[in-house]
N, CA, C and O atoms as a MOPAC input file, in Angstrom:
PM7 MOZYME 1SCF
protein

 N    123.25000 1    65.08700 1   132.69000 1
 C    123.89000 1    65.93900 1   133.68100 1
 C    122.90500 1    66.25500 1   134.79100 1
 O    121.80200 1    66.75400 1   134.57000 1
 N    123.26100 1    66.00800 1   135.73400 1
 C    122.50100 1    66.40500 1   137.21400 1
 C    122.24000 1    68.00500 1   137.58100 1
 O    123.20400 1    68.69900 1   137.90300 1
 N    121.07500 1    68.49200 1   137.52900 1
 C    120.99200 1    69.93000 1   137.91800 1
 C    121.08100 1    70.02500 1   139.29100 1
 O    121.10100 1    68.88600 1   139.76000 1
 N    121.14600 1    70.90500 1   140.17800 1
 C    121.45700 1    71.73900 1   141.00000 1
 C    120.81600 1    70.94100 1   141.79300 1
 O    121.38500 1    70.03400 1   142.40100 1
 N    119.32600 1    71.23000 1   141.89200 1
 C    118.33800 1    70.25900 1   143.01600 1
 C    118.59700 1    68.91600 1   143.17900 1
 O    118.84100 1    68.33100 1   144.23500 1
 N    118.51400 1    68.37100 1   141.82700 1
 C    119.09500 1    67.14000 1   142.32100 1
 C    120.27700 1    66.74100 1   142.66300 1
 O    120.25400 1    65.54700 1   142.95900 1
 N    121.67800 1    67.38900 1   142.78600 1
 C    122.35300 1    67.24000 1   143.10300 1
 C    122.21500 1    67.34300 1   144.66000 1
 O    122.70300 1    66.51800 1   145.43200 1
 N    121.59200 1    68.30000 1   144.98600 1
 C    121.09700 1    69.25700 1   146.39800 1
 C    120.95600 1    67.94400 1   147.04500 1
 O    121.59200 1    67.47800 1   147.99100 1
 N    119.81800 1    67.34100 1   146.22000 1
 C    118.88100 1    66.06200 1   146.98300 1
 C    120.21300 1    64.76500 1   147.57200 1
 O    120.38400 1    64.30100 1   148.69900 1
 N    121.02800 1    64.47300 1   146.15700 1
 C    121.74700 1    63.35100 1   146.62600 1
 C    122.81600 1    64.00300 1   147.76900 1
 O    122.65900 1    63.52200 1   148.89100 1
 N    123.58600 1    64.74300 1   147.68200 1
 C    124.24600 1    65.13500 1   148.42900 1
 C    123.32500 1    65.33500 1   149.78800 1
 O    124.18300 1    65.26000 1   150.66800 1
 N    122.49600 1    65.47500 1   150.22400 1
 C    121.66100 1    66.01000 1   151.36600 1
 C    121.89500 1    64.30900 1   151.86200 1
 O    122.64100 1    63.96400 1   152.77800 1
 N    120.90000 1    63.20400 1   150.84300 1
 C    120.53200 1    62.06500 1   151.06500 1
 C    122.17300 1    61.18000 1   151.57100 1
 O    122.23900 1    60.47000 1   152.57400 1
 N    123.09100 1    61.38100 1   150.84000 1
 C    124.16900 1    60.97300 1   151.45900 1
 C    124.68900 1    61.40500 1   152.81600 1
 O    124.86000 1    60.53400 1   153.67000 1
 N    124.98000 1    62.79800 1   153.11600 1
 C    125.15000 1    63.08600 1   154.48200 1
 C    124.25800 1    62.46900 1   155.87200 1
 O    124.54500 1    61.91800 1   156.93500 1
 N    123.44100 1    62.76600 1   155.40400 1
 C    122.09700 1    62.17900 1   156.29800 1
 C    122.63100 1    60.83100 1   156.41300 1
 O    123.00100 1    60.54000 1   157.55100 1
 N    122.76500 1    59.92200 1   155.50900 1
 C    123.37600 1    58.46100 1   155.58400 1
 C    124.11300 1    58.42500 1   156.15100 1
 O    123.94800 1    57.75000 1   157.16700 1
 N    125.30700 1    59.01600 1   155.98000 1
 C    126.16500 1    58.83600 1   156.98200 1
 C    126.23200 1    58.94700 1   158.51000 1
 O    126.74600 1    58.18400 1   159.32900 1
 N    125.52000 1    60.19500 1   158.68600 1
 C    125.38000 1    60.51900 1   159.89400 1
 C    124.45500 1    59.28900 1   160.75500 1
 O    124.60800 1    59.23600 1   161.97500 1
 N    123.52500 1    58.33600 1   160.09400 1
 C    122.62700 1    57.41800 1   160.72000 1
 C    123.52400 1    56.27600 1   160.87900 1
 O    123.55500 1    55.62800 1   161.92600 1
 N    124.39500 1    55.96400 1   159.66900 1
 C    125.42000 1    54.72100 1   159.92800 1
 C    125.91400 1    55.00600 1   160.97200 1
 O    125.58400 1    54.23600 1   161.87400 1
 N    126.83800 1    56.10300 1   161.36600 1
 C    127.70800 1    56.12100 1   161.66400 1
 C    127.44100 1    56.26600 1   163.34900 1
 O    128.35500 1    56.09400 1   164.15600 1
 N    126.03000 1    56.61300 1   163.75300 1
 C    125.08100 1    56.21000 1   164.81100 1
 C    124.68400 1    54.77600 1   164.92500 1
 O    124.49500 1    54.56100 1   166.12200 1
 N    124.59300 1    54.31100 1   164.62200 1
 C    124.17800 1    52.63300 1   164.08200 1
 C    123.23700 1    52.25400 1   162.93200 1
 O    122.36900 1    52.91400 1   162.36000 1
 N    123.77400 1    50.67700 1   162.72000 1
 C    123.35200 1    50.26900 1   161.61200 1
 C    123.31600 1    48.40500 1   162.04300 1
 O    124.20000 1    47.72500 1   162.56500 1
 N    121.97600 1    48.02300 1   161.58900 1
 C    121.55600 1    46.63200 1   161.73300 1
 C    121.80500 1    46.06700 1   160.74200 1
 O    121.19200 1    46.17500 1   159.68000 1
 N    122.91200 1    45.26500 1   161.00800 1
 C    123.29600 1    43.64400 1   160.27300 1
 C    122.57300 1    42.85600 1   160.23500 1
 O    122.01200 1    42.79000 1   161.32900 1
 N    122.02100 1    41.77100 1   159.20700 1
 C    121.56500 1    40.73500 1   158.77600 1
 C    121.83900 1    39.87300 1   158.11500 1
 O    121.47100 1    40.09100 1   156.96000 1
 N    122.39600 1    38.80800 1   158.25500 1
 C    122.48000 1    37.35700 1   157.72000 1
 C    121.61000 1    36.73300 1   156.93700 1
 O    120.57400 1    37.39800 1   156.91000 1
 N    121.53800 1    35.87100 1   156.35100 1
 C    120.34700 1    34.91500 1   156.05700 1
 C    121.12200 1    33.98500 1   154.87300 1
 O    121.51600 1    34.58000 1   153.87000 1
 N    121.29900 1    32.79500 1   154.96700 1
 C    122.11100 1    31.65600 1   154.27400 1
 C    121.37100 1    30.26800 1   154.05400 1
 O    121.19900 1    29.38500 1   154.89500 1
 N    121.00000 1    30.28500 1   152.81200 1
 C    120.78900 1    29.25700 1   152.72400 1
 C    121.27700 1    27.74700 1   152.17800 1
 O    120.95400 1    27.88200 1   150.99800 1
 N    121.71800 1    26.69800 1   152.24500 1
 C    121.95600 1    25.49100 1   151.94000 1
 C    120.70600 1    24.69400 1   151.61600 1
 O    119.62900 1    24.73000 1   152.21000 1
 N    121.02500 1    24.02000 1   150.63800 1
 C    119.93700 1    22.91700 1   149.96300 1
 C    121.02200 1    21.52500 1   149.60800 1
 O    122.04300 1    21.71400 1   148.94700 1
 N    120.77700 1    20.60200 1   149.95900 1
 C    121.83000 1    19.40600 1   149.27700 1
 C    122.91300 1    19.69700 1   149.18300 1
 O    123.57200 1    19.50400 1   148.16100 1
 N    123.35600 1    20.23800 1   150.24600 1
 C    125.04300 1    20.47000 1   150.89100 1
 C    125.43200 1    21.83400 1   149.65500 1
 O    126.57200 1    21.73600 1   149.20100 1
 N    124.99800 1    22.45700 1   149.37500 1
 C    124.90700 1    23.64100 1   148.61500 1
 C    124.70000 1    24.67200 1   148.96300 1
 O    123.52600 1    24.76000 1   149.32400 1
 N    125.30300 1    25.68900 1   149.07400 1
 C    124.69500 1    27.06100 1   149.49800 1
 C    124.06600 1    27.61500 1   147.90000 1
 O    124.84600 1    27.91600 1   146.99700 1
 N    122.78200 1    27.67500 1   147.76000 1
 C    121.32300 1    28.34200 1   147.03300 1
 C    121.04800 1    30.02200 1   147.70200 1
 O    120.25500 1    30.64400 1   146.99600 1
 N    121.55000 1    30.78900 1   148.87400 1
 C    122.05500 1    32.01800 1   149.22500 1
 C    122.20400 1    32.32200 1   150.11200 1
 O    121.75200 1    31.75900 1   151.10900 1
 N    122.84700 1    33.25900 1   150.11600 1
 C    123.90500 1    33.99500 1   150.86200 1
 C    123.38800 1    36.33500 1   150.67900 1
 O    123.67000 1    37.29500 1   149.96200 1
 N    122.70300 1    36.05800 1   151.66900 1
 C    122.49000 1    37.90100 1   151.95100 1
 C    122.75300 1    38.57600 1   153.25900 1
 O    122.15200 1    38.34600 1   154.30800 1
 N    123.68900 1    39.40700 1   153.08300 1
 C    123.46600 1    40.27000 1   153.93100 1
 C    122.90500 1    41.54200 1   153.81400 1
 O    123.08100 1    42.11000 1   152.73700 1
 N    122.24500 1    42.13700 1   154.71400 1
 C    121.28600 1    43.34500 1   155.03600 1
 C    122.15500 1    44.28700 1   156.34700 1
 O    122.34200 1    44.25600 1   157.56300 1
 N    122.47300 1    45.03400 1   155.22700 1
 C    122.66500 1    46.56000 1   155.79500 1
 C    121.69800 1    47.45100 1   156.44000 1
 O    121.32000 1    48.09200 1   155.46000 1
 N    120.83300 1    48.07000 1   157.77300 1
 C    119.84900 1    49.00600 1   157.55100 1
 C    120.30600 1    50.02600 1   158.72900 1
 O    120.95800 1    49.84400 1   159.75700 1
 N    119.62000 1    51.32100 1   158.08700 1
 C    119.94200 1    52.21300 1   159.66200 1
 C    118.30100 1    52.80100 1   159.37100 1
 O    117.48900 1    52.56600 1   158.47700 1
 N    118.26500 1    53.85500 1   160.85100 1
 C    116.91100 1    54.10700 1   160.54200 1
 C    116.69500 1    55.71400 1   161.78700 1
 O    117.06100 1    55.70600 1   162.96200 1
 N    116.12200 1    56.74000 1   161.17100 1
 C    116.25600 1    57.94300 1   162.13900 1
 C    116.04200 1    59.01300 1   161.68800 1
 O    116.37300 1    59.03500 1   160.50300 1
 N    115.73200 1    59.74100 1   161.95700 1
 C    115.02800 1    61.72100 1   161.27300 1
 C    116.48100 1    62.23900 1   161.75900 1
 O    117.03500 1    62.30000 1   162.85600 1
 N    116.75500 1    62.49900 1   160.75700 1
 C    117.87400 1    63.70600 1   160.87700 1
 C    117.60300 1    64.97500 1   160.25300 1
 O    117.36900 1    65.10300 1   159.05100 1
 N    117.63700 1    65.88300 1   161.06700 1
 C    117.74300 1    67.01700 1   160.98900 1
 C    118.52800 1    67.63800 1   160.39900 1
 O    119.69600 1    67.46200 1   160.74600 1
 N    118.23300 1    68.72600 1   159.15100 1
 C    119.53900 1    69.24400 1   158.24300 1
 C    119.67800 1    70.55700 1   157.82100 1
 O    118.77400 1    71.04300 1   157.14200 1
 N    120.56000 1    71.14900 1   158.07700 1
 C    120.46600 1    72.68900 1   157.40600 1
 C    121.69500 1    73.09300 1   156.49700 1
 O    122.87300 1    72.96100 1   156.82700 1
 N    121.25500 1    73.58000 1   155.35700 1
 C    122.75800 1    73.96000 1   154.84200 1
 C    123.42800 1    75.20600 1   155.08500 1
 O    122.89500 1    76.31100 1   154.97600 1
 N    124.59800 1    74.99100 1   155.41200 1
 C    125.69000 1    75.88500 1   155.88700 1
 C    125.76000 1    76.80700 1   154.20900 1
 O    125.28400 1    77.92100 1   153.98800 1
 N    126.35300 1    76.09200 1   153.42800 1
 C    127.51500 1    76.46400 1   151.98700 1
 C    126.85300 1    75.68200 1   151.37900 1
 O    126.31900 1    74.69900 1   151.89300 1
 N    126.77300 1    76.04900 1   149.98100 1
 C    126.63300 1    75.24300 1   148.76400 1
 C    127.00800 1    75.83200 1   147.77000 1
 O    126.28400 1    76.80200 1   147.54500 1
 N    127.87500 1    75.69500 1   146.99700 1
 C    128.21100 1    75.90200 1   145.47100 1
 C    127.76100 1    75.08400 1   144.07900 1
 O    127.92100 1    73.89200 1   143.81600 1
 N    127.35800 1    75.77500 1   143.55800 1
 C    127.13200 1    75.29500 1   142.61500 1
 C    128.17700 1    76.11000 1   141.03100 1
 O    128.13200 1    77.33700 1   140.94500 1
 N    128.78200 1    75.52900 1   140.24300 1
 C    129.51800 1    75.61900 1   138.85800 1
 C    129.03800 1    75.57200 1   137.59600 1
 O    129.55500 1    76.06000 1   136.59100 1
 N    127.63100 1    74.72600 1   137.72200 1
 C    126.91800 1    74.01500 1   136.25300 1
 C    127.48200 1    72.86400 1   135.83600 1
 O    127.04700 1    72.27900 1   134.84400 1
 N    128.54500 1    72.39800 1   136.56900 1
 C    128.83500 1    70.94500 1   136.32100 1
 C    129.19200 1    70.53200 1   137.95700 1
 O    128.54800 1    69.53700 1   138.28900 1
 N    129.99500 1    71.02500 1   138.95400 1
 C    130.17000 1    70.43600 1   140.38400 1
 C    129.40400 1    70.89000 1   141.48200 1
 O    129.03000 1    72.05700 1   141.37000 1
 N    129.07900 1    70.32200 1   142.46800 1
 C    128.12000 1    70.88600 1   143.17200 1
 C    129.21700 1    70.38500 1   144.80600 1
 O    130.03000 1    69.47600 1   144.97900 1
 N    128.88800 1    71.09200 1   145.39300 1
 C    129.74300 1    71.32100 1   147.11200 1
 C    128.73600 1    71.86800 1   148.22500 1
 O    128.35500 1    73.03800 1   148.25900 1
 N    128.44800 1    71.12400 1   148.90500 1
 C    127.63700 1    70.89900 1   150.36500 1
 C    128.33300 1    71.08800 1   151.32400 1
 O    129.27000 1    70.29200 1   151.37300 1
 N    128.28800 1    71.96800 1   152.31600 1
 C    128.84500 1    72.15200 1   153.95600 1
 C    127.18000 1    71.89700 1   154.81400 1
 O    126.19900 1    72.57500 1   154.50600 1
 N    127.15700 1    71.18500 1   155.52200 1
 C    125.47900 1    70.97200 1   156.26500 1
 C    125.41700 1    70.69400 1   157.21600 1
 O    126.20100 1    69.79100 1   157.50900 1
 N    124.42400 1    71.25700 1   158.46200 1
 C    124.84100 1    70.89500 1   159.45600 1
 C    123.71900 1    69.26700 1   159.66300 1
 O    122.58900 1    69.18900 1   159.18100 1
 N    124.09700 1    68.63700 1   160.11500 1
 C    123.58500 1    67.51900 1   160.60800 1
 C    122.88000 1    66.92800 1   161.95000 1
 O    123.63300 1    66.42400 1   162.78400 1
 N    121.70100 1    66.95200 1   162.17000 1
 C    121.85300 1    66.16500 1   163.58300 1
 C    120.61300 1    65.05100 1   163.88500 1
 O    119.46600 1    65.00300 1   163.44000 1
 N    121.16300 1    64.38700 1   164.60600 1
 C    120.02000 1    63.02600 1   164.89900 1
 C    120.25900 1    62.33500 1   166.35800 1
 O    121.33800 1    61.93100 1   166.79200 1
 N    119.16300 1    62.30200 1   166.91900 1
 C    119.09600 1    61.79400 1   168.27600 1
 C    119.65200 1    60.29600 1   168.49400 1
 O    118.79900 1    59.41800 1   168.36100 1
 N    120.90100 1    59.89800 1   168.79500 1
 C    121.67100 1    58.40500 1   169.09100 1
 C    120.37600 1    57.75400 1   169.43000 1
 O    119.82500 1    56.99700 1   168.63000 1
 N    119.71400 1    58.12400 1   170.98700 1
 C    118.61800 1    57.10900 1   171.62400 1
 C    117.52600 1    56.65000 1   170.69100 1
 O    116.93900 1    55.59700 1   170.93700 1
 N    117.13500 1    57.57400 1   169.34700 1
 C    116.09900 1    57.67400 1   169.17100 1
 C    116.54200 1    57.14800 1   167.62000 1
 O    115.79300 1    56.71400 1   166.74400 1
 N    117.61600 1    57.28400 1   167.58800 1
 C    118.14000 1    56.10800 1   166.56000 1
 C    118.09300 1    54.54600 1   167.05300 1
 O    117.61400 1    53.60600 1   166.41900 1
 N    118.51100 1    54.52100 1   167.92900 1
 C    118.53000 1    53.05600 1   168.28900 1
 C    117.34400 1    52.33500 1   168.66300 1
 O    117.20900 1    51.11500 1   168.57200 1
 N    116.41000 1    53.23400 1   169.12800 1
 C    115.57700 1    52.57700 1   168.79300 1
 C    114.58500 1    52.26500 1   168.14900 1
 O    113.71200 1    51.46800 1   168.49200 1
 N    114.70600 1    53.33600 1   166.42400 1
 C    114.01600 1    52.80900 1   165.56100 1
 C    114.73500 1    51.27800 1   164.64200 1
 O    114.26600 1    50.42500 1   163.88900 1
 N    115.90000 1    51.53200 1   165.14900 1
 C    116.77900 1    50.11700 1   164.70400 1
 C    116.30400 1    48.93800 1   165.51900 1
 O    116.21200 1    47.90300 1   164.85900 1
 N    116.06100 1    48.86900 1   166.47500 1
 C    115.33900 1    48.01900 1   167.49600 1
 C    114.19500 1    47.58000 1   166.75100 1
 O    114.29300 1    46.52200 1   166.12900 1
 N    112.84500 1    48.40300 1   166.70900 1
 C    111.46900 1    48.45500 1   166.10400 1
 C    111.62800 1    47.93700 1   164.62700 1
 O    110.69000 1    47.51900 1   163.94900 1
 N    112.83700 1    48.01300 1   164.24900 1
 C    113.18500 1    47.56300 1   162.60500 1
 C    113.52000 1    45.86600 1   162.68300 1
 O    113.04700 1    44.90700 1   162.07300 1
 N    114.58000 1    45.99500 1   163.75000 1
 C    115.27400 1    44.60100 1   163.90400 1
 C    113.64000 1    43.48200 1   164.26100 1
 O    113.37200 1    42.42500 1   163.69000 1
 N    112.74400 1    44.23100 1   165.43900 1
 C    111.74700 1    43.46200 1   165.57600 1
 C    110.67200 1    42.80300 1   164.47100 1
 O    110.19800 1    41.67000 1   164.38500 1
 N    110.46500 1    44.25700 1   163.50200 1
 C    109.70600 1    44.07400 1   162.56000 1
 C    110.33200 1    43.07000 1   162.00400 1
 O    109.49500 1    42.20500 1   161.74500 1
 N    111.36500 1    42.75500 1   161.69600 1
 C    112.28300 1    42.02400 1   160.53800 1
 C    111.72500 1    40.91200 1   161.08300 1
 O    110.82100 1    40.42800 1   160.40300 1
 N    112.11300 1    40.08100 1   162.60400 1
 C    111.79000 1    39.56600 1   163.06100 1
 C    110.79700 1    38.36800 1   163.06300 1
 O    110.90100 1    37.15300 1   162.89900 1
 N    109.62000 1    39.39200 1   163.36600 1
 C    108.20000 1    38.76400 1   162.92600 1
 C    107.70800 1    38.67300 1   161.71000 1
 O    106.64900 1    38.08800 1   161.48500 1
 N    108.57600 1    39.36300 1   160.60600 1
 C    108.32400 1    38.83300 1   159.15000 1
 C    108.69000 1    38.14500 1   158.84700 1
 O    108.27500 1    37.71400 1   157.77100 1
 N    109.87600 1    37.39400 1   159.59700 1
 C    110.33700 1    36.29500 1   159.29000 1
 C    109.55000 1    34.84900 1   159.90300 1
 O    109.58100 1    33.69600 1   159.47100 1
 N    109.05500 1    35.26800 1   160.73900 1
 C    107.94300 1    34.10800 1   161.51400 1
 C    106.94500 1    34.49900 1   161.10800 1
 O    106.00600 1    33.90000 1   161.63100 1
 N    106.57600 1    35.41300 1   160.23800 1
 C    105.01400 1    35.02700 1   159.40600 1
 C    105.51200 1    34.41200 1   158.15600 1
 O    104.72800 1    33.54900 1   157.76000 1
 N    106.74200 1    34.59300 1   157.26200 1
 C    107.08200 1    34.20000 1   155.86100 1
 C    107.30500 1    32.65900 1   156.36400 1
 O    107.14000 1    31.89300 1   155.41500 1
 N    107.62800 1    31.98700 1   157.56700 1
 C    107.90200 1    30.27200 1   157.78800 1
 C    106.23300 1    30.08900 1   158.16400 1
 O    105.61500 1    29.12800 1   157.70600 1
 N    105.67400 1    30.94200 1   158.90100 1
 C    104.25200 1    30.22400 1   159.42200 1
 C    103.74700 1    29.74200 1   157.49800 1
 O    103.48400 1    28.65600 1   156.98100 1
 N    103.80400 1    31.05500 1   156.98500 1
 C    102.81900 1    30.53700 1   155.81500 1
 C    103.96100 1    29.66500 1   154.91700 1
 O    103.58300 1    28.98800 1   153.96100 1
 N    104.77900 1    29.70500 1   155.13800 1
 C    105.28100 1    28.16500 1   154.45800 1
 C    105.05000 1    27.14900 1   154.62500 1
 O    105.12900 1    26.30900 1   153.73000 1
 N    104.57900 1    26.80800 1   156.19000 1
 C    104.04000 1    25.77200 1   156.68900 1
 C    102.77900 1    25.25000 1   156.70000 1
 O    102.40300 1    24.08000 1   156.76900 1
 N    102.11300 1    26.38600 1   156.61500 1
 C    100.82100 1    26.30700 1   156.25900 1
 C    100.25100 1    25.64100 1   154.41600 1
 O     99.28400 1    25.02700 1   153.96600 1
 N    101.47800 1    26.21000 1   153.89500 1
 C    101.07500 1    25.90900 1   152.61500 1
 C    101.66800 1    24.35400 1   151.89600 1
 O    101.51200 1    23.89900 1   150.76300 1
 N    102.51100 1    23.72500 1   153.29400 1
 C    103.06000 1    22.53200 1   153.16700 1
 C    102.01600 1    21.40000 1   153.59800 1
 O    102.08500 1    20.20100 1   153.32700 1
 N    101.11600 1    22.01000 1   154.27100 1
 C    100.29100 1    21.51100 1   154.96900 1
 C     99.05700 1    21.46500 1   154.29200 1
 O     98.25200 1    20.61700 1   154.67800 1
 N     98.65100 1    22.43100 1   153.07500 1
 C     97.66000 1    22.45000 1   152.57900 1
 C     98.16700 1    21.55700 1   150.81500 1
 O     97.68900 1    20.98600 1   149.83400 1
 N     99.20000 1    21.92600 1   151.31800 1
 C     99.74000 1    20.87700 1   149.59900 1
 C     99.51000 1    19.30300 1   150.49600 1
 O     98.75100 1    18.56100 1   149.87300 1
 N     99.91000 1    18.84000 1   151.51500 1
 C     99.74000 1    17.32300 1   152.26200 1
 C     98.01300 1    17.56000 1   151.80600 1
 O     97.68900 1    17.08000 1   150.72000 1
 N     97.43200 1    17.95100 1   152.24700 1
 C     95.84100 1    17.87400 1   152.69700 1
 C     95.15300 1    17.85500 1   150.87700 1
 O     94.06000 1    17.37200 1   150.58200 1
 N     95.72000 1    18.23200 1   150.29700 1
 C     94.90400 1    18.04000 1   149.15100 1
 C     95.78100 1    16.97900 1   148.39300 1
 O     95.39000 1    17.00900 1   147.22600 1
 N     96.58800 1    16.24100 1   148.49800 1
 C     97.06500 1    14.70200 1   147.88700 1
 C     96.02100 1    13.91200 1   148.47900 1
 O     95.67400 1    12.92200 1   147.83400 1
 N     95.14900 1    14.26100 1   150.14300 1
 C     94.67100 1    13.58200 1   150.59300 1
 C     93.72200 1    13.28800 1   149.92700 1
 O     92.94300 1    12.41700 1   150.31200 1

């Protein structure tokens, strides 16, 4: 059974979620095929932003717990940690192929 705080916590952690989705949220693809096969298939959900929170109401029963909260988060300053995210993603993806290549290259060089 979930006590009070932690209930506090998920309920806090969900609102907050919402409020960042519902500001934006970065989609990601990534599919792979091998020998006319798809080997995977992911998509990536992310949002990203300080939201600010205060609680209005909370009840607690010893078994249900009820949140009223106020919420807030800067749109601009959401978007562009989604930006700085999308970039990061980015260039991790062109360092995870550099060192693939590199290591295709060092598997060639030592058959040599």
């Amino acid at each position: 059974a979930d006590s009070k705080l932690s209930s506090r916590s998920t309920a806090l952690e969900q609102v907050k979620r919402a409020l960042l989705e519902e500001l934006g949220t970065y989609l990601e693809s990534h599919t792979e095929v091998r020998n006319a096969q798809l080997t995977m298939d992911q998509i990536t959900a992310m949002t990203a932003g300080v939201v600010q929170t205060q609680i209005m109401e909370e009840k607690w029963n010893g078994r249900e717990y009820w949140l009223r909260a106020k919420v807030e988060a800067d749109p601009a300053k959401v978007a562009a940690d989604l930006e700085n995210m999308k970039q990061n993603q980015s260039k991790m993806r062109e360092l995870e192929e550099l060192k693939r290549k590199a290591d295709q290259a060092l598997a060639e060089n030592e058959k040599l």
